[in-house]
N, C-alpha and C positions, 0 to 999 in steps of 0.2 A: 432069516436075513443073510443077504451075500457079505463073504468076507471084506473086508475094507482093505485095499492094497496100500503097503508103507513103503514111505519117497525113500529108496535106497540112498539116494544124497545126504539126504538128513539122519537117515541109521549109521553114515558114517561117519559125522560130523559132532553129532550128540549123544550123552548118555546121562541116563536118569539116575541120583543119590537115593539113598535109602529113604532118603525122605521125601524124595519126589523133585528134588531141585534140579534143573536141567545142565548139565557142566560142560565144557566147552574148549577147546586149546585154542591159546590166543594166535592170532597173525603176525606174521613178520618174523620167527623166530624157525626158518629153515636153512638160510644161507646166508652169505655176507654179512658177519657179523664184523667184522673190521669196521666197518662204515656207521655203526648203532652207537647211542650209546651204551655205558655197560648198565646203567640203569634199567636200561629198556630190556636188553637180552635179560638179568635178572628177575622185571616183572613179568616179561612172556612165559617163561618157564612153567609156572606154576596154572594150575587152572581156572576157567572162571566160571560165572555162573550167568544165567541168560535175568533178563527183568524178567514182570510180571508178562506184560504186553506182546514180548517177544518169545516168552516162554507158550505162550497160548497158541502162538499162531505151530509152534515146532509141536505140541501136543495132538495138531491135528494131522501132520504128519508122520506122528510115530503114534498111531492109535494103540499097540499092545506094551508100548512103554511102560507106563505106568498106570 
């Protein structure tokens, strides 16, 4: 079988947890933070994690992921 080529997009965008969960950095937290609230700069920080639905579709573009 021929190799399956991975969306370099999506290699950059996502990474897989040990446990297989897809993790994610949130939007909106690169510039102008003046204009945010501080709630919002404080939850973008941290990372998130993809649903089911939308985790599947990113599975098929990082076939040696996980």
């Amino acid at each position: 079988m021929p190799k399956v080529k991975t969306k370099r997009s999506a290699a950059k965008r996502f990474s897989f947890t040990a446990t297989g969960k897809i993790k994610h950095a949130h939007a909106y937290h690169r510039h102008n933070f003046t204009g945010k609230p501080k709630d919002a700069k404080r939850r973008h920080r941290k990372a998130g994690y993809l649903d089911r639905g939308d985790a599947a579709l990113v599975r098929r573009m990082l076939p040696y992921g996980s």
